[in-house]
C-alpha positions in Angstrom: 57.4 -109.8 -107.6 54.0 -111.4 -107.8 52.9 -114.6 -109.5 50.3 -117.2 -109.0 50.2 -120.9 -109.5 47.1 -122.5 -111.3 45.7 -125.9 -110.2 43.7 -127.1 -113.1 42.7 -130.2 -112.8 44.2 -133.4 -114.7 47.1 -130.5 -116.2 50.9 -129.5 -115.1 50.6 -126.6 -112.7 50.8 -123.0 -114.1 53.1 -121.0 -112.7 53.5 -117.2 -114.1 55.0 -114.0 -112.6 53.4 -110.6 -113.3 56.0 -107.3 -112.7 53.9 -104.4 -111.3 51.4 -104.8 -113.9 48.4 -102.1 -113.1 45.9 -105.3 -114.0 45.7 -108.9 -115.1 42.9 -111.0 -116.1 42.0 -114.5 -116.0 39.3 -116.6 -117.9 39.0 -118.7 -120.7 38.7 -116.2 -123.6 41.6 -115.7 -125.6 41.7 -111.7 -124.5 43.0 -112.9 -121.5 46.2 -112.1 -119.4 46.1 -115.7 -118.2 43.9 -117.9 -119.8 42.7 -121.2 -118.2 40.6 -123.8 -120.4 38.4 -125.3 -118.0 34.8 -125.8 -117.7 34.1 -123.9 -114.5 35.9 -120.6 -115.6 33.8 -117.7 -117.2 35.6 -115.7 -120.3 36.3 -112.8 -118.1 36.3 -115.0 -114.8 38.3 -112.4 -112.4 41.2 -109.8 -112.4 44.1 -108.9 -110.4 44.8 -105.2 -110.1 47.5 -103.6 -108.7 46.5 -101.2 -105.8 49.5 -99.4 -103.7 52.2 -101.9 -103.0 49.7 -105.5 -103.6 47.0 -106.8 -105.5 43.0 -106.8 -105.2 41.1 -109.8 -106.8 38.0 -108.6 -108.5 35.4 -111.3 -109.7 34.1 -110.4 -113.3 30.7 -111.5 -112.4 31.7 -115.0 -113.0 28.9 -118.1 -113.6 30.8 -120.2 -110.7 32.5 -117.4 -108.9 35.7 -116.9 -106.7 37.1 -117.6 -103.4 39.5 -116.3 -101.9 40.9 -118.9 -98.7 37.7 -120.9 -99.3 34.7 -117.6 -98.1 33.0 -116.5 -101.9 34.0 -112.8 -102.4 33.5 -110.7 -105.8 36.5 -109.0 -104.2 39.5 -108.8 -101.7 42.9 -108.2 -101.6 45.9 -110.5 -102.0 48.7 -111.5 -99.7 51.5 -113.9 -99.8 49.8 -117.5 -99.9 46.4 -116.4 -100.3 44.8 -119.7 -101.5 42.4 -118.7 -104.9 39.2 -120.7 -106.3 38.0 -119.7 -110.1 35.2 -121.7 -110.6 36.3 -125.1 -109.3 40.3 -124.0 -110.1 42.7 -123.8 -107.3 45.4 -120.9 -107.0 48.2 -119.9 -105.0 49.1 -116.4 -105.2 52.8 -115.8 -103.9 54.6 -112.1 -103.6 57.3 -111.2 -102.0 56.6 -108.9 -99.2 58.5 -106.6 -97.8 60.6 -107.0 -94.4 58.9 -104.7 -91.8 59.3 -105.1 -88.3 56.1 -106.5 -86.5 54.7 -104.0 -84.4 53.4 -106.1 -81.3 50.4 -104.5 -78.7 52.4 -105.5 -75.0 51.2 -105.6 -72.0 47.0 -105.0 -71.2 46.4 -102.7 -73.9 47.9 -99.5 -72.6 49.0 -98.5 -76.5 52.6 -99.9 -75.6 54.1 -101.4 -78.9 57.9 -103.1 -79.4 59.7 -104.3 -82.7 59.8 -107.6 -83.0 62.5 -109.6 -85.3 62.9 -112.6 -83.3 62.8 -116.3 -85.0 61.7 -119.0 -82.5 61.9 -122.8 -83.2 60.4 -125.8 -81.4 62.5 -126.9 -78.2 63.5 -130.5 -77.6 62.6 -130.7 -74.5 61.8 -128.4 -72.0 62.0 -127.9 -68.1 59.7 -126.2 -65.3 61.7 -123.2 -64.2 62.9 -122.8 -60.8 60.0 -121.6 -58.0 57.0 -122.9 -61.3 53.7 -122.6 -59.8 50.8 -124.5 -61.0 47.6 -121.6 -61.6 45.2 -124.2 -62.6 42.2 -124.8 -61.1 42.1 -128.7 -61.7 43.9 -130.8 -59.5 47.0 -133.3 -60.9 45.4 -136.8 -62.2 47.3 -139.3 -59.6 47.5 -142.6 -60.9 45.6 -145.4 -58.8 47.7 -147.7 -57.6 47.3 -151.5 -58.8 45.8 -153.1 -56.4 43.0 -151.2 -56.5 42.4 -151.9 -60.2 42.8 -155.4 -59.4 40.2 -155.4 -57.0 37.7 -153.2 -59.5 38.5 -156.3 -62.2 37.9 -158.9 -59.7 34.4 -157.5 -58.4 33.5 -156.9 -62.1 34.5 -160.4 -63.1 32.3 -161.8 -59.9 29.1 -159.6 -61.1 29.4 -160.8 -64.3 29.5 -164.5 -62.9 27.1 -164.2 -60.9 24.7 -162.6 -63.3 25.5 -165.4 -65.5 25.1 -168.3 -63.2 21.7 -166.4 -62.5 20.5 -166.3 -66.1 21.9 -170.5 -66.7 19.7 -171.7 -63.7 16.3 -169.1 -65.2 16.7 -171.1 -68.5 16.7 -174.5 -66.4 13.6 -173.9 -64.9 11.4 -172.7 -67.7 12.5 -175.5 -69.6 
């Protein structure tokens, strides 16, 4: 089942479901499948039609035209989540697809496929497995040990003294 949400702004969300029907239009003018009252929305704004198992949007030559997931298009088809602009009106458009296993390209492209229904979550924590070896080209960041930092601070601190003791005693002897 398909149906889209409408974002206008300063209103309730509209949310409406449309069965399988061959088209549906969207604009301000009362002929409408789904009218929207706002500014930026032509009378015929844009249409959904049904082609195969999804939908196409098709911009009606709007005045502020339509996006579809933010690029300007006068046309495109529609998949689950597809983010919609009419004019300056968001939309969601939501359908439910149907299961199909993922076909998946494996290995270096030698036309290999495999089926794919595996769901994968975030680990807690994770470990290096046994015989890990490090490919990377940059070598491990070892922290410096402390007394070398201290002794960076300390030369640093002298400079500074030393640079100001320098400026103090210029100052004395132009004035």
């Amino acid at each position: 089942m398909a149906k889209i949400t409408i974002y206008v702004p300063d209103q309730e969300p509209i949310k409406v479901s449309f069965d399988e029907q061959a088209e549906v239009t969207l604009g301000r003018a009362p002929d409408n499948h789904l009218v929207v009252n706002h500014e930026s929305i032509s009378s015929h704004h844009a249409k959904l039609q049904l082609e195969g198992d999804g939908y196409t949007l098709i911009d009606l030559d709007s005045t502020n035209g339509t996006k579809i997931d933010g690029i300007a298009t006068s046309n495109g088809p529609l998949s689950n989540g597809t983010q919609i602009t009419f004019g300056k009106v968001d939309a969601v458009y939501e359908c439910e697809e149907p299961a199909v296993e993922e076909e998946v390209a494996a290995g270096g492209g030698d036309g290999e496929t495999f089926a794919s229904n595996m769901e994968v979550e975030i680990a807690e924590t994770s470990t290096k497995p046994e015989g890990f070896t490090n490919l990377s080209p940059l070598e491990k960041v070892v922290e410096k040990n402390q007394f070398g930092k201290a002794a960076i601070a300390i030369g640093l601190l002298a400079i500074l003294a030393a640079l100001a003791t320098f400026g103090a005693a210029a100052s004395m002897k132009v004035g």
